[in-house]
N, C-alpha and C positions, 0 to 999 in steps of 0.2 A: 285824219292822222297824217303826220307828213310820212312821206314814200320814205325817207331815211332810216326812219325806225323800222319799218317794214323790212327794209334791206337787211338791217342791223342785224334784227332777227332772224330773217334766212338763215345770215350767216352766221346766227349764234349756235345754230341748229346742227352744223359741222363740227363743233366742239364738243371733245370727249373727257372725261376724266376717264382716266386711263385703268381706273379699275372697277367702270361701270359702263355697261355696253349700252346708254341711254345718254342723247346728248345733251348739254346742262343746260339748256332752255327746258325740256322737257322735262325736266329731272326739278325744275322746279326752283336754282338757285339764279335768276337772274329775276333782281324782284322789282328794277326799272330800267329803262330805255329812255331817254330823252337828246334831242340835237337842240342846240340851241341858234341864234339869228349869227354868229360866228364860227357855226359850223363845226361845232363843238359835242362831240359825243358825251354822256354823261352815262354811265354805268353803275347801280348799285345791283352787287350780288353777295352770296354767300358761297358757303362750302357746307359738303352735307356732315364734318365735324371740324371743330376747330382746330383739331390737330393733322390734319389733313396733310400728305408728305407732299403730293404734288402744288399745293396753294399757289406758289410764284407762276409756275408753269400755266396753271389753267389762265390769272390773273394775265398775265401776257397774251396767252392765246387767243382770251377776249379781245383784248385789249386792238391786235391784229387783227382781228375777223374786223370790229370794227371800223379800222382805219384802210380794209381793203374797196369800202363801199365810198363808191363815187362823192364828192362834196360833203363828205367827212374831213377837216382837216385834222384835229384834236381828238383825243379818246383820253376822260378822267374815269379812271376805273375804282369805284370805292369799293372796299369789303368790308360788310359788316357781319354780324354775326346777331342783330335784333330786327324781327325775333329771328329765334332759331329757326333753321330748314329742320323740316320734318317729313313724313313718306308724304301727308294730306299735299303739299305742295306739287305732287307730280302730276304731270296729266294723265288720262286714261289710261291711254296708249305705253306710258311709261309703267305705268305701275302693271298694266297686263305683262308686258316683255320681261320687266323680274317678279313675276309671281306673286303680286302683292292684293290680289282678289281674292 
């Protein structure tokens, strides 16, 4: 796997929706990662509903995390919403932290 994605992910790992104390790697809504031979970040995520207040804000926060890691020049951030985020998508670790065992 290229190291970029790796980074990517570090640093998606910092990212919070601000009214859930799990960061949205973990949480389940970044559903790819790709760099491409231009250096080019490529992002598809979601939100855990579609009416979500904060959308733009996290969309950019990504958007940033990504473009902080080294030989990243570009970051395309898609949002989609298929399929839907649901709890199954968090990791362990996440769904223990909000009580979802």
């Amino acid at each position: 796997m290229d190291t970029r994605i790796d980074l990517i992910i570090e640093r998606l790992r910092d990212v919070y929706d601000p009214e859930i104390p799990v960061n949205i790697y973990d949480l389940g809504l970044i559903y790819n990662v790709d760099v491409d031979d231009a250096n080019q970040a490529n992002i598809i995520m979601t939100l855990t509903s579609p009416g979500c207040p904060v959308a733009d804000m996290l969309v950019e926060d990504v958007r940033q995390a990504a473009l902080a890691v080294e030989n990243v020049a570009t970051v395309d951030v898609d949002l989609t919403f298929d399929p839907p985020w649901d709890k199954s998508m968090m990791s362990e670790e996440a769904r223990l932290e909000l009580g979802f065992f």
